[in-house]
N, C-alpha and C positions, 0 to 999 in steps of 0.2 A: 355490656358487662352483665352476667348470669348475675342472680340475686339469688342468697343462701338463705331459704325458709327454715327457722328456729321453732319447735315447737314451746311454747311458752303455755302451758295449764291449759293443753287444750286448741290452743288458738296459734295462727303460724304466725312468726313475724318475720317480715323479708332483712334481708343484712344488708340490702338497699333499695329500701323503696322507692326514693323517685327514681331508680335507674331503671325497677321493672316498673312504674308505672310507664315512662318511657315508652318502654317494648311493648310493655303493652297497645299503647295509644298507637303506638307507628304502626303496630302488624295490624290494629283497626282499622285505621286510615289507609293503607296501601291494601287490605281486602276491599274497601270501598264499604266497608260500616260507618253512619251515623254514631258519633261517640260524645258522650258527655264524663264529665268524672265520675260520677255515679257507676256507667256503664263501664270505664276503664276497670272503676276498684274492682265492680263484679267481677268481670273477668279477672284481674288481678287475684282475685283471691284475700284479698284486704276488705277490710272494714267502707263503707261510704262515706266517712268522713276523713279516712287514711288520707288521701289524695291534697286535703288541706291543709295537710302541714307542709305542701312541697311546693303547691299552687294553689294561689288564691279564686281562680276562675277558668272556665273553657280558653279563653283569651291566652293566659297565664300559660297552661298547658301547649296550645297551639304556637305559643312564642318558642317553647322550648322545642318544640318540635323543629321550628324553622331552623333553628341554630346548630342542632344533630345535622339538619339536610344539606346546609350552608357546609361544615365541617365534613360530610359524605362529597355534598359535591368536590370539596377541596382536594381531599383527598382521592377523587377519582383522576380530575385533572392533571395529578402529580406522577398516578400510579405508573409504572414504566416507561418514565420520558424524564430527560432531561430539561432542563428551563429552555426555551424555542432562543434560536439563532435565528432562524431565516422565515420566511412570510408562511410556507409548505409548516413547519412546526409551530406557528400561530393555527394552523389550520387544522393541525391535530388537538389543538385545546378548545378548538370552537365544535370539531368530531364529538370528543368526548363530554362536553358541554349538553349535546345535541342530543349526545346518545344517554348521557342523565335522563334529561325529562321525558323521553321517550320508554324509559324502562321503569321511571317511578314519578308518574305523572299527578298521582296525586297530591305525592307530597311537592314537587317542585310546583303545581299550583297555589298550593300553602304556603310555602315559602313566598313567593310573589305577588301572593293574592291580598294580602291586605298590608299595612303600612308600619315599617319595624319598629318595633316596640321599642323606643329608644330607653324605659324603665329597666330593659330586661338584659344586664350586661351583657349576659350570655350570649346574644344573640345578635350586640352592637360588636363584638368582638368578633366574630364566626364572618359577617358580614363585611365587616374593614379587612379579613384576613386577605378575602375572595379580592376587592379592591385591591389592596398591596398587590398579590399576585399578578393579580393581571395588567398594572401596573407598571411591575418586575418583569413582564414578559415581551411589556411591547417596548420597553425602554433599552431592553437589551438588540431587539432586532432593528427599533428607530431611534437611537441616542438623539438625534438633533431635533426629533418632534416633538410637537406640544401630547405629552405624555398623558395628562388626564382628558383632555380632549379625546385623543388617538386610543386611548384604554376604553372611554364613554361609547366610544363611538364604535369598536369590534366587539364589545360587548352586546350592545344595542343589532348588530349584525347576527350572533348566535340566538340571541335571547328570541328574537325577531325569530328566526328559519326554526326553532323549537319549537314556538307557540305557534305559527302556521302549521308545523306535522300536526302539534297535539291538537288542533282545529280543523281538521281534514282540509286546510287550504292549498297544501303542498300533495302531490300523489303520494299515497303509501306505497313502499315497497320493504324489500330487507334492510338489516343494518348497513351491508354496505353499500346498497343504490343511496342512502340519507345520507354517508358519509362522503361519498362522492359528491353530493349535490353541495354540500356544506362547503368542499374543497375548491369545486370549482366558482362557486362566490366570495371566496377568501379570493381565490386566483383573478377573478374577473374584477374584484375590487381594488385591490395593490398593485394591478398591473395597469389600467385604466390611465389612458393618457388622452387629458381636454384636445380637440381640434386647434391646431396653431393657425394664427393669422383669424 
């Protein structure tokens, strides 16, 4: 959301400031600037103590940040696809999962890098959404599995093959050599059949 700067006697005041302090934080964070509130309001254009009436601490801020990313990823996964039918369209939201962290690596480190803020509704909500979802995705193509297990566990699959790219432990190449690769360990996973006898 843009924020409408008011000029008030001088001094500007945003028409929502914690949405630009926000924008502001994310477009620090994803240039790979060091930020504190201080440095947010600077840039922001706000007072140093602005930022306090929205967040109480760096912690505070970085919560809210994770719950924007939680909410972007969601909405990445959603974006032209219907809810997966079959293992192939589990395997496009493990794609687009992949292809998150690989294009906003700092912030999906944020998001996972420290432990959610269960104070900070915002952000228990953003997080149970991504849960329901995935959830809803694998219930629809395994109705008779143990769904929170079978959700844990293709989650822990994507989550897994991201953080190997974003750690150079998988080879780099383009978008779609990664989504290939993603593809064929959905395929090699759900198709896998134990040795009989």
């Amino acid at each position: 959301m843009e924020a409408v700067a008011i000029s008030v006697r001088g001094r500007y005041h945003h028409g929502d400031l914690r949405a630009t302090l926000l924008a502001t934080a994310m477009l620090m964070l994803e240039q790979g600037e060091s930020f504190s509130l201080r440095a947010v309001a600077r840039r922001a254009g706000v007072s140093p103590t602005a930022p306090y009436r929205h967040f109480a601490d760096r912690a505070a801020l970085e919560s809210a940040l994770a719950a924007e990313g939680f909410r972007d990823l969601k909405a990445d996964l959603l974006q032209d696809r219907a809810m997966p039918t079959s293992v192939s369209d589990l395997a496009e939201f493990g794609v687009a999962y992949v292809d998150f962290a690989l294009r906003r690596p700092s912030l999906f480190k944020l998001m996972f890098g420290s432990e959610c803020d269960d104070a900070n509704d915002d952000r228990v909500q953003a997080v149970a959404e991504i849960h329901e979802l995935l959830a809803a995705a694998v219930i629809d193509v395994f109705p008779d599995a143990n769904t929170p297990a079978l959700a844990t566990a293709g989650w822990g699959l994507v989550h897994g093959l991201a953080c190997l790219q974003l750690d150079g432990k998988l080879p780099a190449g383009p978008p779609e050599q990664v989504a290939d690769r993603v593809r064929a360990s959905f395929a090699a996973i759900f198709s896998a059949r134990p040795r009989s006898g």
